[in-house]
N, C-alpha and C positions, 0 to 999 in steps of 0.2 A: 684253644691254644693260639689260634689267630688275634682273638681278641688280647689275650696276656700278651701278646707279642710287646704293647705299644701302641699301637695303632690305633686302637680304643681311645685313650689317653691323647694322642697327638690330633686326632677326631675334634676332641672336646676343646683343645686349647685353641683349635684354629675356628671353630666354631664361636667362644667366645671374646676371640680376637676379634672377629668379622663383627658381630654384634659391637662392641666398644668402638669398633670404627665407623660406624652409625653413631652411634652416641656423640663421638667427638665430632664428628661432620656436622651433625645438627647444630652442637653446640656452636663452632666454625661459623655456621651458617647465619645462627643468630646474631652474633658477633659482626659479619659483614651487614646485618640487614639494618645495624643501629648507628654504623657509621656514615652507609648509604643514608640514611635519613635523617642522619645528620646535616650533611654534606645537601641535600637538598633543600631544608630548610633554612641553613644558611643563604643561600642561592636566594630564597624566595622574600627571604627580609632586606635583601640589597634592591631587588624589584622593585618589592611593596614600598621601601621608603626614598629614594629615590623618582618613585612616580605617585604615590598617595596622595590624597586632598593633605587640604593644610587644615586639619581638624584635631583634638587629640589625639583621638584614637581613631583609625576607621574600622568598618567590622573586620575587612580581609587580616585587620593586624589584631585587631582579639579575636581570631581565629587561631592567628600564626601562635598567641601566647599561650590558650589552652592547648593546642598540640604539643607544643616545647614542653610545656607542663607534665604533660601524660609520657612525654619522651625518656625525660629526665627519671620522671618516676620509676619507669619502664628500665630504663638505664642502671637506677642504683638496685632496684631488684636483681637483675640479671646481675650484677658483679655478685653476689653475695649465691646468689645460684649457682653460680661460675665454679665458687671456692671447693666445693663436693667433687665438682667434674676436675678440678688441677689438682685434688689431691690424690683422687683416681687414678690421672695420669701419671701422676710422679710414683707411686705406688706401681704402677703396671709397668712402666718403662722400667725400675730399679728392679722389679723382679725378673722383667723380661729380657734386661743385660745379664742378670744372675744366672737363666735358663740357657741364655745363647751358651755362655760358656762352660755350663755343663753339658749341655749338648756336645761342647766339642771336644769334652772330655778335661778339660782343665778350669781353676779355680783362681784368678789371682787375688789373694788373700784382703791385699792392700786396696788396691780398688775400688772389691764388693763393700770393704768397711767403709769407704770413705762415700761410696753414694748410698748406703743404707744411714752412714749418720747426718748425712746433707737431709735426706729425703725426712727422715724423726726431726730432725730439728726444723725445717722448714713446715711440716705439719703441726707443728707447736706452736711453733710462730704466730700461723692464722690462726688454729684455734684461741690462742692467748690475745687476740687481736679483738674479739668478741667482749672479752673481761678487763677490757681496761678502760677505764672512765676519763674521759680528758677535764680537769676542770676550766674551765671558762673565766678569762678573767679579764673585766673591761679596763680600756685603755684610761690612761691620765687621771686624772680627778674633776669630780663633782664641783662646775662653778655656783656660786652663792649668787643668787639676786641682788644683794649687798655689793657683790664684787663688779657685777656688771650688768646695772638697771637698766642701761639701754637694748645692750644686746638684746636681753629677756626682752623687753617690750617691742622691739624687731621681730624677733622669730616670732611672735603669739598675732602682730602686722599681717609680715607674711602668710601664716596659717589662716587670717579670714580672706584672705585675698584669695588664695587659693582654695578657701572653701573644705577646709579640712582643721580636725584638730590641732593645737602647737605640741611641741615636745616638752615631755617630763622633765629631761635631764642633758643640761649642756655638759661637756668632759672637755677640759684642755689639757691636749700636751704640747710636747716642744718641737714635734714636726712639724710638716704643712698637710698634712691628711686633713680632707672635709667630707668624711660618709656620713648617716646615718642607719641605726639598725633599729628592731623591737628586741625586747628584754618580755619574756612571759612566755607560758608553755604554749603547747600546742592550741589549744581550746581559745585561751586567752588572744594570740596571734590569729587565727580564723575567724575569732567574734569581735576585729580589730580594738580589743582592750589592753592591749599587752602595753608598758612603757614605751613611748618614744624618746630614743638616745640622739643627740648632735653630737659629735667630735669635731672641735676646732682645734688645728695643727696654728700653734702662734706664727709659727715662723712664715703663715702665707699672711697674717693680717699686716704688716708695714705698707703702705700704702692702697690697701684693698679700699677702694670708694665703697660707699655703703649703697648705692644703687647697682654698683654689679653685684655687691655683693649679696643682696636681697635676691637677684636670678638669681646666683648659684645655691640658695635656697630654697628659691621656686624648683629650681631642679631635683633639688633633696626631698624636695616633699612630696614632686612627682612622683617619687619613689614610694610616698606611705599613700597619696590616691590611685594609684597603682595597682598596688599588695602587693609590690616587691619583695618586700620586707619581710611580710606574712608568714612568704614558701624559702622555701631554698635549703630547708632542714634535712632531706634526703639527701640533694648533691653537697652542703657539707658534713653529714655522717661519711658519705662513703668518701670524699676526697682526703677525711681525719684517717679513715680507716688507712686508707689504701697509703696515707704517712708514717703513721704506727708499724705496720708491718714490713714498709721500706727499709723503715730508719731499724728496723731489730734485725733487718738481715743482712744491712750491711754493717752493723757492729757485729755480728758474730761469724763476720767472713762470708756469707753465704749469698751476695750477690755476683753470682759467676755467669757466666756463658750458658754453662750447660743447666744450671739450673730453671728448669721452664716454670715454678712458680712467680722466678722472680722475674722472666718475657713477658711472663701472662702478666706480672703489674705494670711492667713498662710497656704492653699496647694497651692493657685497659686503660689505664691514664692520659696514654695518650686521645684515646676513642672517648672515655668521659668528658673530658679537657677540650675538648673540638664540639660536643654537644651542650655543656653548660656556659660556655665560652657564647654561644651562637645566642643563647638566651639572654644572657648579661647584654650583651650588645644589643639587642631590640630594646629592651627597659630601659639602657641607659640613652638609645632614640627616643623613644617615647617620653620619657623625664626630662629630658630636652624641652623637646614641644612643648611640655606644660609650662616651663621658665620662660619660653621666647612670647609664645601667647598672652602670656602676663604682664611679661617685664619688657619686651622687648628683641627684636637678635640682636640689636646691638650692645645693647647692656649684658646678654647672656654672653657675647662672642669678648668683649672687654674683662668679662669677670673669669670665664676658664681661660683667655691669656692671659691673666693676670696669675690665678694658680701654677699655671704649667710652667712660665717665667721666675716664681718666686722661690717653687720646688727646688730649680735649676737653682738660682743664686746661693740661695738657702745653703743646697748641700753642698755648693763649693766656698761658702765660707765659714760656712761650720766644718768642714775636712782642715783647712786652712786654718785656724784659729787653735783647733783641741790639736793639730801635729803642729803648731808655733809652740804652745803649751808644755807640750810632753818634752819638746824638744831642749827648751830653755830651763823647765822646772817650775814653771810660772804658772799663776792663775790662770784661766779662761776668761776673758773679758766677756762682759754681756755680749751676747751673740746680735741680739735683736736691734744694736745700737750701732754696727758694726756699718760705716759709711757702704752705700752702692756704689758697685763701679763693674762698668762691663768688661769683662774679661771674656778675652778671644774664647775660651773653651768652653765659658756660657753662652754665649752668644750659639756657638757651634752648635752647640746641647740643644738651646730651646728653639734653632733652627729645623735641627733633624728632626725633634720630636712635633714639633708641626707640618713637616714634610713629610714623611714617613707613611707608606699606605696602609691599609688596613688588612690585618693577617687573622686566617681562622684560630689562631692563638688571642690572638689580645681581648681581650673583656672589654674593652668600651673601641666605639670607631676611633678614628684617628681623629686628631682637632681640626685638619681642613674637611673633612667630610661630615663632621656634626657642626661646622660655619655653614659650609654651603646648604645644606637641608634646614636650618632655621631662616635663613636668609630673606624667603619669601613670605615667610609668617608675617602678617601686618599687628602691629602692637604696640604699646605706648613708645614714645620717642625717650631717648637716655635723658637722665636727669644731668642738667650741667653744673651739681650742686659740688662742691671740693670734698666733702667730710667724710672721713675713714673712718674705720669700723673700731680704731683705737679708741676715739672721742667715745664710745659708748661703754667703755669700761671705768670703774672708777678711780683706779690706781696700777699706769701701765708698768712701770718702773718696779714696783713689787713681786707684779706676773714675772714680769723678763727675768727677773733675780730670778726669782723661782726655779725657770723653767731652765735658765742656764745653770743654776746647781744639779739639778736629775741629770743635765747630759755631762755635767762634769764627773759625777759620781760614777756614771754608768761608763765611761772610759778609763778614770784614773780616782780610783777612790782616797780617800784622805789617810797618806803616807799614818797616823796617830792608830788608826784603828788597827792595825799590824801589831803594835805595840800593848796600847790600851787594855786594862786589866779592868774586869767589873765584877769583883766577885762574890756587890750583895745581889746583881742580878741573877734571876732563874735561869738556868739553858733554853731558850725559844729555840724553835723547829722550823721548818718547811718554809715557807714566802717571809714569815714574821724575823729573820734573821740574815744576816751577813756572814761571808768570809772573815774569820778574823785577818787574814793572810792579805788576800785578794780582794776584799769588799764587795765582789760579786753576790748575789741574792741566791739562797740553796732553796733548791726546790724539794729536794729530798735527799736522804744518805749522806755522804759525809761522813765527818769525825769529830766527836765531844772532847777537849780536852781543859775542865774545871766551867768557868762560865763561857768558855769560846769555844766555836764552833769552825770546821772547816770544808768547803765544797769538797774537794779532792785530795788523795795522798799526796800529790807534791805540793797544796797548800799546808797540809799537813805536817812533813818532813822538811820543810822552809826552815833553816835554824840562824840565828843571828851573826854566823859566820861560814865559810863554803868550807868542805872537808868534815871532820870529826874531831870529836874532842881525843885528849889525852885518854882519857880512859877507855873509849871506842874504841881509840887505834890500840891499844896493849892488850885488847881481850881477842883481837882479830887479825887477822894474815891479808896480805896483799892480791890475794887470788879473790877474782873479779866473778861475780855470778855466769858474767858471759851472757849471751843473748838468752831472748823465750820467744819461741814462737808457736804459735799456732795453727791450725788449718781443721776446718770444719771440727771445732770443739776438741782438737787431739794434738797433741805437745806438751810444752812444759811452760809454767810459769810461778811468778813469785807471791807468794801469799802471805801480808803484812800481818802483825800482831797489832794490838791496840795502844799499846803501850808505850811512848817513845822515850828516847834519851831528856832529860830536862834539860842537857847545856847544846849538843847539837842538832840536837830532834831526830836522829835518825831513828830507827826501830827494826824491831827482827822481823825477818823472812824468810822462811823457809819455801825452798825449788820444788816445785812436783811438778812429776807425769799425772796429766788429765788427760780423762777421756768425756767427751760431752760438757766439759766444762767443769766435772768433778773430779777432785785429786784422788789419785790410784797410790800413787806410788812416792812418798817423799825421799828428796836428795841430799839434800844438805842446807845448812842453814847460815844465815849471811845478817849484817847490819849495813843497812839500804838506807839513801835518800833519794827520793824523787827529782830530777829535774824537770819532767812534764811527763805529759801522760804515757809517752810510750820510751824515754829518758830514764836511766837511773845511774848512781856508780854507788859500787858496795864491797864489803868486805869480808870472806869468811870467817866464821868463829872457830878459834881453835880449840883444838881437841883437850875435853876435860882430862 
């Protein structure tokens, strides 16, 4: 009778409460011992490179890179370990709010629903975070040898200088970005046979000498004698993951307060972010050294001013140019032709960004403290030759057209394609098409309507005049859908047919109550247009 009491039972919960609070302590525990070792190995790369010989590498520092290595490794395990124990948690807290208040003998209805369907959909979330494949897609396009002989016979220069391979595949786009990566799976990358990729951003080459610009290559390639390039596939899984499952919870409302799935990704990332961050920054010391050793520090120190300086003008007269543009209805003039002229707010820019100290956020050191640690490196004296890195292309003026069409396209696509009818073409899908509407690129989903396609509903319901047509307005009443809202997958909203008007495009919606994101209960039904995505004005239909 004792035992029936209860007592039994309250026994066992506190029993396995006690246990789970071990469990999460552990886990806790792990969690602080990978920040801490973080945290100290930063500390130790400021040591090591600020007092190191002046060699490439010394042991202390390929010491400090296999441990970062095993860190990281160590690192994206544990988030993925993690995921078991936060689903745990969210599981045990939502029942364990559910018990308090049976315990106290009341149930409030709303509540328990609303953190049981927090808790299902945030478990779905992660799990569905597993099954989705990002594709990969490289930057700008593939330059031809034809396009630019010199370039190519530079970088293959550089490569025997440095005593390494050259790269497979130069890409230009229209920024000032200068990485390199490897292209090949894993096997391929550890038996350094994978492709090597250069990215040349146009907008830094105006005035880039070809002797700085040869360090800032020596730098790039520090990175493949390195095996920079090699690793890093654990900490971008888990940084893609830990995006994927961001971005799905906060479209479905579910980055709140109390939600501790979604804490726990805002200290992992934080705690990932401070350990891979710590990494980047020794490599991109080290890829240094190999530039200054070669080229120079003066030629290295002249070539990343010259980057950091061109980023800055760059993006304030490309801001400047595409809003002259928008503004007047006018073309974009070639960006790349576009006279220098220092403006107080550049100057400012690429003051700060050379002043500015070095935080366990940023992924490369600051530019005065990668001058100062090359500085004493003894290396060939800077070449006093004038010749930029344009001379080495065969046709600059083609490029620039080029590349100032994509950034045209990519802010304000050509007013014609809105219009434009192709109705012996097939319907293309995914990357391979446009907004008929908007000219933006759809990645997926959308709407087909004959050979055109559209990103979203309100590309969709765009009709060549604002309001409804005649026939609209006399099948429909002035009574407004009224708002839709949501909260953890329960409320009401409007769910469009496929089929629009041919003269004003709007199209039928019918109101429902969802729960989870599935319609329960339909209301009534209305002729919608889009104004943006969370925009509409509509009209009911009257009663047959």
């Amino acid at each position: 009778e004792f035992l029936a009491s209860g007592v039994h039972t309250r026994v066992a919960v506190w029993r396995y409460a006690r246990y789970s609070a071990y469990l999460v302590g552990l886990w806790g525990m792990g969690l602080l011992l990978l920040f801490v070792s973080g945290k100290t190995l930063s500390q130790r790369i400021l040591r090591s490179t600020t007092a190191g010989p002046l060699t490439a590498t010394s042991p202390s520092e390929l010491g400090l890179r296999r441990t970062y290595s095993r860190l990281i490794n160590v690192a994206g395990l544990y988030y993925y370990v993690s995921l078991p124990v936060v689903v745990f948690l969210l599981i045990a807290v939502t029942a364990s709010v559910i018990y308090g208040f049976y315990m106290l003998g009341r149930l409030p209805l709303q509540l328990i629903v609303a953190l049981v369907i927090m808790a299902v959909m945030t478990i779905y979330f992660m799990i569905r975070t597993f099954l989705v494949k990002q594709q990969i897609q490289d930057p700008g396009r593939a330059i031809t040898r034809e396009e630019a002989p010199g370039l190519w016979a530079l970088t293959e220069e550089v490569a025997r200088d440095i005593r390494t391979r050259p790269v497979d595949e130069i890409r230009i786009t229209p920024g000032t970005d200068l990485p390199v990566y490897e292209r090949g799976t894993r096997q391929e990358k550890s038996q350094d046979k994978a492709q090597r990729i250069l990215i040349l951003g146009t907008g830094v080459l105006n005035g880039f000498r070809v002797n700085a610009f040869k360090a800032i290559l020596g730098h790039e390639y520090g990175h493949f004698t390195n095996r920079d390039t090699a690793g890093g596939e654990i900490a971008l899984r888990v940084n893609r993951d830990m995006m994927i499952l961001a971005n799905a919870m906060v479209a479905a409302n579910q980055n709140s307060q109390i939600n501790l799935a979604f804490q726990f990704l805002r200290l992992y990332h934080f705690l990932f972010r401070r350990i891979s961050h710590g990494a980047s920054r020794l490599q991109e010391i080290l890829a240094d050294r190999v530039a200054a050793m070669q080229y120079g520090a003066d030629s290295f120190e002249e070539g990343l001013r010259h980057v950091i300086r061109r980023s800055a003008e760059f993006s304030f007269v490309a801001n400047r140019e595409v809003r002259a543009a928008l503004e007047s209805g006018g073309a974009i003039h070639n960006l790349y032709d576009v006279p220098k002229e220092k403006a107080p707010s550049v100057e400012e820019s690429i003051e700060r960004i050379l002043a500015e100290p070095t935080t366990d956020d940023d992924t490369h050191p600051c530019a005065n403290d990668r001058f100062k640690l090359v500085r004493e490196i003894m290396g060939p004296k800077s070449d006093s030759s004038t010749a930029t890195v344009w001379h080495l292309f065969a046709n600059r003026d083609a490029l620039t057209a080029e590349m100032t069409q994509l950034i045209s396209e990519s802010v304000r696509p050509t007013p014609a394609i809105a219009t434009q009818v192709r109705p012996q073409e097939p319907v293309k899908t995914g990357m391979l098409n446009r907004c008929a509407e908007c000219g933006c690129r759809i990645v997926f989903g959308g709407h087909t309507e004959g050979a055109n396609r559209y990103c979203s509903t309100a590309c969709y319901t765009a009709g060549p005049f604002q309001g409804f047509c005649e026939s609209c307005s006399s099948s429909t009443t002035e009574d407004s859908p009224g708002n839709t809202n949501l909260y953890n997958g329960i409320g009401t909203t409007l769910r469009p047919r496929k089929e629009r008007c041919p003269k004003c495009h709007s199209v039928l919606a019918k109101k429902w109550v969802v729960v989870l994101l599935i319609p329960i209960f339909p209301l009534k039904e209305y002729r919608v247009r889009w104004i943006n995505a969370e925009q509409y004005v509509g009209r009911r239909l009257r009663a047959e």
